[in-house]
The first five atom37 places (N, CA, C, CB, O) and aatype in JSON, in Angstrom:
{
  "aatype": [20, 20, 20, 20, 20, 20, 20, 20, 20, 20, 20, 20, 20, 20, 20, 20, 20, 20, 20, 20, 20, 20, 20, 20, 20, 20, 20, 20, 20, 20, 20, 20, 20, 20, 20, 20, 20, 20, 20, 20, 20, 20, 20, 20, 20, 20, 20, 20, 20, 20, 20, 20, 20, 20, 20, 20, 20, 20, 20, 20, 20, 20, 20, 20, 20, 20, 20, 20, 20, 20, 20, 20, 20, 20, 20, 20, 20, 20, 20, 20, 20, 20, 20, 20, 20, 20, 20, 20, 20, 20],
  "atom_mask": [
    [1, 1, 1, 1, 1],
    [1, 1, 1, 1, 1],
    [1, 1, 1, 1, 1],
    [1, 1, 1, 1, 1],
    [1, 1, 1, 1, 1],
    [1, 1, 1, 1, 1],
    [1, 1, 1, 1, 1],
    [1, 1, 1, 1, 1],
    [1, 1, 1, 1, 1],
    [1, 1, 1, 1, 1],
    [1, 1, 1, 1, 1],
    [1, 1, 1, 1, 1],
    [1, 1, 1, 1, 1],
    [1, 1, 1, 1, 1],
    [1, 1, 1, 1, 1],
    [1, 1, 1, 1, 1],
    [1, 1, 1, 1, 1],
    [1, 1, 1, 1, 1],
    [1, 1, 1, 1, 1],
    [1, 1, 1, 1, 1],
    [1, 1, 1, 1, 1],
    [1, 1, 1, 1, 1],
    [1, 1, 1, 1, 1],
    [1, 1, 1, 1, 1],
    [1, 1, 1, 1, 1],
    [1, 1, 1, 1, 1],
    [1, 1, 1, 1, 1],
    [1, 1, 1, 1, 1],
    [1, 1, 1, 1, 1],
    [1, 1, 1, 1, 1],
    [1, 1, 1, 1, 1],
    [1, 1, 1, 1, 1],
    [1, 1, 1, 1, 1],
    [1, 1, 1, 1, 1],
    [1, 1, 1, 1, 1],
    [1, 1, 1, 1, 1],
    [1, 1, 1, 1, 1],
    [1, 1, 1, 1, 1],
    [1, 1, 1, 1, 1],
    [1, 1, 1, 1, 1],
    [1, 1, 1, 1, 1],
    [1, 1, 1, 1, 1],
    [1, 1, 1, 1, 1],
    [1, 1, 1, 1, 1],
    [1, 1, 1, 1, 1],
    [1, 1, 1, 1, 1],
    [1, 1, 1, 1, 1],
    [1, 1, 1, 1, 1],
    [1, 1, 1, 1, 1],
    [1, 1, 1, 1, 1],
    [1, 1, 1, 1, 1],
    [1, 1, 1, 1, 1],
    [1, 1, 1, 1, 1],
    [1, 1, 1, 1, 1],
    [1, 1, 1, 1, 1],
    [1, 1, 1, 1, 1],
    [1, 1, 1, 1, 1],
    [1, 1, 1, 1, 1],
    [1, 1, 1, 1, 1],
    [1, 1, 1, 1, 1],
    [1, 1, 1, 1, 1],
    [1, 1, 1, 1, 1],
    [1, 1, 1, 1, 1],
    [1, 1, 1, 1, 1],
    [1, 1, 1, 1, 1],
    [1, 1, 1, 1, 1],
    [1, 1, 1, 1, 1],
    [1, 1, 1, 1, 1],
    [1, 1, 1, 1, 1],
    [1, 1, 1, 1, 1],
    [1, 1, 1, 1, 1],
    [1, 1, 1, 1, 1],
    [1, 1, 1, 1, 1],
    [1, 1, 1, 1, 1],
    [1, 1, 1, 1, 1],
    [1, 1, 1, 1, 1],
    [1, 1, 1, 1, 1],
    [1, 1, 1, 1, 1],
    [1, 1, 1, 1, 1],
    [1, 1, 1, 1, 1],
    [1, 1, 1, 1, 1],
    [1, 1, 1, 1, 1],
    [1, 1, 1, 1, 1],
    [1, 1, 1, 1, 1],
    [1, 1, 1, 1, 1],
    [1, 1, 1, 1, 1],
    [1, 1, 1, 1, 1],
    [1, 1, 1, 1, 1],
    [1, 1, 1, 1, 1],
    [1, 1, 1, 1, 1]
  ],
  "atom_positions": [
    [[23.02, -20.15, -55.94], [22.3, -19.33, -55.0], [21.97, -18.0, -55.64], [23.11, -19.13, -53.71], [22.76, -17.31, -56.3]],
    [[20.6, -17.7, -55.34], [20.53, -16.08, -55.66], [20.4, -15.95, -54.52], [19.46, -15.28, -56.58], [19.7, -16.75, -53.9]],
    [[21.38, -14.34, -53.59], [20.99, -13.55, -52.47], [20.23, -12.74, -52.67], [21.8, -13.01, -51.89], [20.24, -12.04, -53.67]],
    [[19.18, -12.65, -51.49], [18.43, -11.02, -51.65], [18.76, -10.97, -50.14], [16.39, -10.75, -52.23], [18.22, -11.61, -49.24]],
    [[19.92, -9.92, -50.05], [20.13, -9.27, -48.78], [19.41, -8.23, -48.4], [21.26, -8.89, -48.66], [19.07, -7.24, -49.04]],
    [[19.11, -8.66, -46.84], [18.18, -7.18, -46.34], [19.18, -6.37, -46.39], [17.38, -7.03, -44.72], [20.3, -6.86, -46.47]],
    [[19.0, -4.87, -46.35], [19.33, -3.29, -46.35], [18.48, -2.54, -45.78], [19.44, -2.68, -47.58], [17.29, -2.8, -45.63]],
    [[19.35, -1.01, -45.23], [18.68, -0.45, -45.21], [19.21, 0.02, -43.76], [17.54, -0.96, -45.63], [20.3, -0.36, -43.34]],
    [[18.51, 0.72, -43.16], [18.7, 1.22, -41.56], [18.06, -0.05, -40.55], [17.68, 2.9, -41.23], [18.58, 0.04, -39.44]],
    [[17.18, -1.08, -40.63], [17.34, -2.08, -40.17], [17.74, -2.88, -40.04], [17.08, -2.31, -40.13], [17.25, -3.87, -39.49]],
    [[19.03, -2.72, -40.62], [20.22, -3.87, -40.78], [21.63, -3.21, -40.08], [20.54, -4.27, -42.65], [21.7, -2.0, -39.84]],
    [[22.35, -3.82, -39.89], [23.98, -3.2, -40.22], [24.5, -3.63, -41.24], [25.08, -3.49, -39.25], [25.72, -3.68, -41.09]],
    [[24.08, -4.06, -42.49], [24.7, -3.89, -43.38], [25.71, -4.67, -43.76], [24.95, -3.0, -43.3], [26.61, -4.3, -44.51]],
    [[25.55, -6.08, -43.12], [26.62, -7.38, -43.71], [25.99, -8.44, -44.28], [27.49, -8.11, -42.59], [26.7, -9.41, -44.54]],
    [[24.46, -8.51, -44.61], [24.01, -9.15, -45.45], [24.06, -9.09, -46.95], [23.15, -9.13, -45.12], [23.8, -10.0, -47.74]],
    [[24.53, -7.52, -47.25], [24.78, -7.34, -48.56], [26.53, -7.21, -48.66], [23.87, -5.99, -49.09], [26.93, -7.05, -49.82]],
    [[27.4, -7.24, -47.81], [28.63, -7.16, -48.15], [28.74, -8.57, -47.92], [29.54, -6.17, -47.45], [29.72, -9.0, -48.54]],
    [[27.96, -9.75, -47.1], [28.18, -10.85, -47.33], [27.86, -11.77, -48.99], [27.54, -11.22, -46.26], [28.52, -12.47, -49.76]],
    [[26.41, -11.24, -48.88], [26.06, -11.42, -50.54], [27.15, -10.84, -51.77], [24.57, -10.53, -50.8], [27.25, -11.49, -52.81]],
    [[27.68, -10.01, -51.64], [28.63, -9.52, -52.66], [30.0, -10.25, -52.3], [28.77, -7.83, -52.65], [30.39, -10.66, -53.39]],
    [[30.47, -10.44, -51.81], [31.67, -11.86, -51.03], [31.3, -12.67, -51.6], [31.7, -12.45, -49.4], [32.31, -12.97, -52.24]],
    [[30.24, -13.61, -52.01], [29.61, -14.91, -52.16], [29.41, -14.72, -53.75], [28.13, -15.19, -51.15], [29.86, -15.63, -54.45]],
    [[28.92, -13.89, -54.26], [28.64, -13.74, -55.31], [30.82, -13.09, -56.2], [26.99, -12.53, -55.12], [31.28, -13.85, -57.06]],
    [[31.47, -12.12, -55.89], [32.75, -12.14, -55.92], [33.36, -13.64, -56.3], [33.17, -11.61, -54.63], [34.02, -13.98, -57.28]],
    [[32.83, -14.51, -55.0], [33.85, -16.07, -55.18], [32.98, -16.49, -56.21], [34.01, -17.43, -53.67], [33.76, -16.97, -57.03]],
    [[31.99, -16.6, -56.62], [31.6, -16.86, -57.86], [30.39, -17.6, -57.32], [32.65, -17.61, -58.84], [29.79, -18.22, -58.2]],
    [[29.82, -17.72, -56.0], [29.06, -19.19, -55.63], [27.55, -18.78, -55.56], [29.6, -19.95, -53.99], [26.68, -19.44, -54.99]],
    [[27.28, -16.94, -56.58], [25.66, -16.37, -56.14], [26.0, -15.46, -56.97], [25.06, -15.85, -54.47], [27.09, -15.15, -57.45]],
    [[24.48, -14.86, -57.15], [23.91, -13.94, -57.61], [23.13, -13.05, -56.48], [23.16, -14.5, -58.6], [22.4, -13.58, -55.64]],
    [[23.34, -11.73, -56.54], [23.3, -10.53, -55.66], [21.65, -10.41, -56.78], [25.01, -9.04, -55.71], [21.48, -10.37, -58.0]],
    [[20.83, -10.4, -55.77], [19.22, -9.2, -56.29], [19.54, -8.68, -54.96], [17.05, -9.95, -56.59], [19.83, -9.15, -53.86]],
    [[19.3, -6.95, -55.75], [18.99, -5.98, -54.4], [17.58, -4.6, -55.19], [21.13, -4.9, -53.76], [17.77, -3.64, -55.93]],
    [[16.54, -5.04, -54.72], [15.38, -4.33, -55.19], [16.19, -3.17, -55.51], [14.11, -4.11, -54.15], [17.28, -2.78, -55.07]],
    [[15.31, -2.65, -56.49], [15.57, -0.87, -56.48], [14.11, -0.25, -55.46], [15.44, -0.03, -58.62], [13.11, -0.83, -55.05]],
    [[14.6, 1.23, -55.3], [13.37, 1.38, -54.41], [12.74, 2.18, -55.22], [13.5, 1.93, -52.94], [11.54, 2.31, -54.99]],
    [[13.25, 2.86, -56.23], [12.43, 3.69, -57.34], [11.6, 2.44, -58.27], [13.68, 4.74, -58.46], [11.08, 2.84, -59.32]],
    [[11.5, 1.36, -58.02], [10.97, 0.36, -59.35], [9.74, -0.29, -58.58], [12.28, -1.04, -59.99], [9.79, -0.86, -57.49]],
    [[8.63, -0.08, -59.37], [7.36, -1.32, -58.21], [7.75, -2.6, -58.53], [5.34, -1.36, -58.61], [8.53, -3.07, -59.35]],
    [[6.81, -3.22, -57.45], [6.96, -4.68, -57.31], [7.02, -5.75, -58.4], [6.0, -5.03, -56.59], [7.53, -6.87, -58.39]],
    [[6.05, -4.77, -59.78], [6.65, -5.5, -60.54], [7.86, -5.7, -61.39], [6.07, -5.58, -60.96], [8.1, -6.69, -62.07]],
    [[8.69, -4.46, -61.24], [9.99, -4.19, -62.45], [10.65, -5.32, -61.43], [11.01, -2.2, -62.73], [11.31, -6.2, -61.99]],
    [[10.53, -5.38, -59.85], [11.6, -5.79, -59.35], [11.21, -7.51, -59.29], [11.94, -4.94, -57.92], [12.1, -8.35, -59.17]],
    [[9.97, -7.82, -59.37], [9.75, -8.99, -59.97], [10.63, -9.53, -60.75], [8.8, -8.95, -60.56], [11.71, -10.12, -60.69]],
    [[9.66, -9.04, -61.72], [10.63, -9.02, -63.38], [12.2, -9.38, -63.43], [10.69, -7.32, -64.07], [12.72, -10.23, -64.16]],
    [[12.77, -8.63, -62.59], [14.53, -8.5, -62.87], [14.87, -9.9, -62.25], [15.54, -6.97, -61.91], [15.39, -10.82, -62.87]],
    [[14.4, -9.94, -60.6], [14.71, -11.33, -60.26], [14.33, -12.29, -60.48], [14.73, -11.56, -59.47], [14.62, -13.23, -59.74]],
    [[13.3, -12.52, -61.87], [13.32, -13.54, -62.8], [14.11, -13.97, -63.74], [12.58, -13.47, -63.28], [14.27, -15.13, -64.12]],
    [[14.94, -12.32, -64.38], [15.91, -12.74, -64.99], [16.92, -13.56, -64.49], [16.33, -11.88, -65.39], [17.46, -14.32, -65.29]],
    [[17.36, -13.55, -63.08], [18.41, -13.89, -62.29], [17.82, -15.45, -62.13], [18.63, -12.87, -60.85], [18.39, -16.48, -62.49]],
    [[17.06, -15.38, -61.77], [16.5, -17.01, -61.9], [16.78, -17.72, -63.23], [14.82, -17.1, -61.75], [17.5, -18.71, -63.14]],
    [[16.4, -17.43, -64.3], [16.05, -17.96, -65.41], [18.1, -17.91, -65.56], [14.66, -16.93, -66.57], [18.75, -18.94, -65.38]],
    [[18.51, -17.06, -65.77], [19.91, -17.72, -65.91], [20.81, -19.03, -65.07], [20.64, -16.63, -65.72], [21.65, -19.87, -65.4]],
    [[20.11, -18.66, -63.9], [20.72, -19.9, -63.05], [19.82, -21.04, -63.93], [20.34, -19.85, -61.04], [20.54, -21.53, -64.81]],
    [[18.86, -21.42, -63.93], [17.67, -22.24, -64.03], [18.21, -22.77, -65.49], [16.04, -21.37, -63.93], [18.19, -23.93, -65.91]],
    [[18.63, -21.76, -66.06], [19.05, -22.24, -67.96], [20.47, -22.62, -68.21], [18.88, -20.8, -69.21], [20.87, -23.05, -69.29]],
    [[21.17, -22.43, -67.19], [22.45, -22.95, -67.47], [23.23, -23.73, -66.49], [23.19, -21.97, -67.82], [23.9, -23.23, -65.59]],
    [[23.06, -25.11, -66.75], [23.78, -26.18, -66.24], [25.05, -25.88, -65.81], [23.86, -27.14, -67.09], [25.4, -26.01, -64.64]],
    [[25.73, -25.49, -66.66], [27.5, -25.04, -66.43], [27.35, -24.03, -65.55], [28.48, -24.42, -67.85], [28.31, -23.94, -64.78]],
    [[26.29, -23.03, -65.36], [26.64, -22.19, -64.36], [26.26, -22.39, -63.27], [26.39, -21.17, -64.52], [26.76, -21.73, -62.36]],
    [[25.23, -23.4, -62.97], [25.35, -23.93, -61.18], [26.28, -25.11, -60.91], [23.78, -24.54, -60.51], [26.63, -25.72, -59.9]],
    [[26.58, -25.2, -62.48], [27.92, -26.51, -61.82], [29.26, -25.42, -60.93], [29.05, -27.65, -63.81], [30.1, -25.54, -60.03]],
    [[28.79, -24.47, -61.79], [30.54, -22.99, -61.99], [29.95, -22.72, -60.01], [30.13, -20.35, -63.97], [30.61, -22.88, -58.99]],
    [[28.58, -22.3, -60.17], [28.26, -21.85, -58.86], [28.86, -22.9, -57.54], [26.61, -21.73, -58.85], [29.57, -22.56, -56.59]],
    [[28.32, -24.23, -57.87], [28.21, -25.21, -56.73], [29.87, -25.89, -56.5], [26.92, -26.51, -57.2], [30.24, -26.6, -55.57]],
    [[30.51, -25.5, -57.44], [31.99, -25.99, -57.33], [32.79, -24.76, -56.38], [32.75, -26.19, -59.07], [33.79, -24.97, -55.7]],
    [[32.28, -23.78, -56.49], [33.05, -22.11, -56.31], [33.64, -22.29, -54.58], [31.45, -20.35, -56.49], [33.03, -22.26, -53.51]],
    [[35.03, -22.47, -54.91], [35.77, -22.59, -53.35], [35.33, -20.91, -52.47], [38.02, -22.78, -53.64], [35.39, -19.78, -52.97]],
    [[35.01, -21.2, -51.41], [34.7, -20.2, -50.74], [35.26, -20.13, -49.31], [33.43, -20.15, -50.81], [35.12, -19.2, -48.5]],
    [[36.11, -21.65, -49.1], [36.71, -21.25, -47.66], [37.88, -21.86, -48.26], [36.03, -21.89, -46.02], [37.87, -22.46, -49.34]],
    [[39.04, -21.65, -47.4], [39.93, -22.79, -47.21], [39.75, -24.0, -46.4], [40.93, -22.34, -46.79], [40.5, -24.97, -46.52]],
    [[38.58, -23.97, -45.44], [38.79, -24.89, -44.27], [37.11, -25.51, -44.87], [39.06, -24.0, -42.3], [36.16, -24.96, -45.43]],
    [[37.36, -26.81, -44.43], [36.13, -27.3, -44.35], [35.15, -26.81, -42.91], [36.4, -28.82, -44.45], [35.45, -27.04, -41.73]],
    [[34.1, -26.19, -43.35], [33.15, -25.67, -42.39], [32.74, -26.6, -41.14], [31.93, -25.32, -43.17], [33.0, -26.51, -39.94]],
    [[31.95, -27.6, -41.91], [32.13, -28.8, -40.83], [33.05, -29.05, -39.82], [32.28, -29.82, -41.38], [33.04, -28.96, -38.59]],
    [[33.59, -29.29, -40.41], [34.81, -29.76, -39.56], [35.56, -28.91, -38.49], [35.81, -30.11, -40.46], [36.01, -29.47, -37.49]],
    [[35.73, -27.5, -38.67], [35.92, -26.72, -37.9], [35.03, -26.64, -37.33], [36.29, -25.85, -38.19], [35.13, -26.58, -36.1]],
    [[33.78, -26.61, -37.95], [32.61, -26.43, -36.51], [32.9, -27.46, -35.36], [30.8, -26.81, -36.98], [32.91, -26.94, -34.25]],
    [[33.16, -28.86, -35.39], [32.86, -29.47, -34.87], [34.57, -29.52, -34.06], [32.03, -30.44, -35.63], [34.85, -30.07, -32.99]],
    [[35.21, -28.98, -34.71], [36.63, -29.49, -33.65], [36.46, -28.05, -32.73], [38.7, -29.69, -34.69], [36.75, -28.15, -31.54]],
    [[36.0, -26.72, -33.23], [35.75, -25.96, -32.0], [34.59, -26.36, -30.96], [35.48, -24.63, -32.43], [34.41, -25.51, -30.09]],
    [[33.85, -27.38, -30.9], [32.6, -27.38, -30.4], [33.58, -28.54, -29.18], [31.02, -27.94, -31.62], [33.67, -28.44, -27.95]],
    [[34.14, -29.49, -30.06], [35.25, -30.02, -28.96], [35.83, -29.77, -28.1], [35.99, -30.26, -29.14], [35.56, -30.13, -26.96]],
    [[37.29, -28.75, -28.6], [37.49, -28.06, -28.13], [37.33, -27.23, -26.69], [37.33, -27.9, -28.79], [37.97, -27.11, -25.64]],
    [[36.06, -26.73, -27.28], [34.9, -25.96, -25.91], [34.28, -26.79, -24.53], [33.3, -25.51, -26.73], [33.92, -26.48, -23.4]],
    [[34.38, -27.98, -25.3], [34.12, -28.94, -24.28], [35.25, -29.5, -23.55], [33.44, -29.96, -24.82], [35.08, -29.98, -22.42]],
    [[36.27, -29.48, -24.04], [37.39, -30.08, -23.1], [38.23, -29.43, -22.59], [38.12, -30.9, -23.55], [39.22, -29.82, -21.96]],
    [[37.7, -27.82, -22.94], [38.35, -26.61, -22.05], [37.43, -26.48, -21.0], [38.56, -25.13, -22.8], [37.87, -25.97, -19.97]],
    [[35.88, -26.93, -21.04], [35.05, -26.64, -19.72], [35.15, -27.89, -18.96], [33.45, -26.25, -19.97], [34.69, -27.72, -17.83]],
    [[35.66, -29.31, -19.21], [35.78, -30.56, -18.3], [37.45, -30.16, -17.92], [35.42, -32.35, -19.23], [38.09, -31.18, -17.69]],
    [[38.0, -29.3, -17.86], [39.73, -29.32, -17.33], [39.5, -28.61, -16.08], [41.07, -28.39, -18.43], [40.44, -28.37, -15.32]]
  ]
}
């Protein structure tokens, strides 16, 4: 994954502490524009970020293996969704 988290005053600001979490466990790459750079430096950079994912096999294997929960997501989704349902039929 590359993140490009929104910022800024139209956010609160957990798209980029989520992106830096994700990228930390090892499972992304953080692009965050600069605002001093035009569209093209910031082009440019998040090509570099591409082209490394894109050129190295071992590193979206490193990415796509990268434990990021303890719990399987699924599965918790679906035993709280249960759950919810057999607390509203009681």
């Amino acid at each position: 994954m590359i993140l490009v988290p929104l910022r800024g005053s139209g956010t609160r600001g957990d798209q980029v502490e989520n992106a830096e979490l994700f990228e930390k466990m090892g499972a992304a790459l953080t692009f965050i524009p600069s605002d001093s750079n035009t569209l093209q430096k910031n082009a440019s950079a998040l090509g570099v970020l591409v082209a490394i994912v894109a050129e190295s096999h071992d590193r979206r294997n490193e990415m796509a293996a990268a434990k990021i929960s303890d719990k399987d997501a699924a599965l918790f989704i679906a035993e709280e969704i249960v759950n919810r349902i057999n607390k509203g039929s009681e």
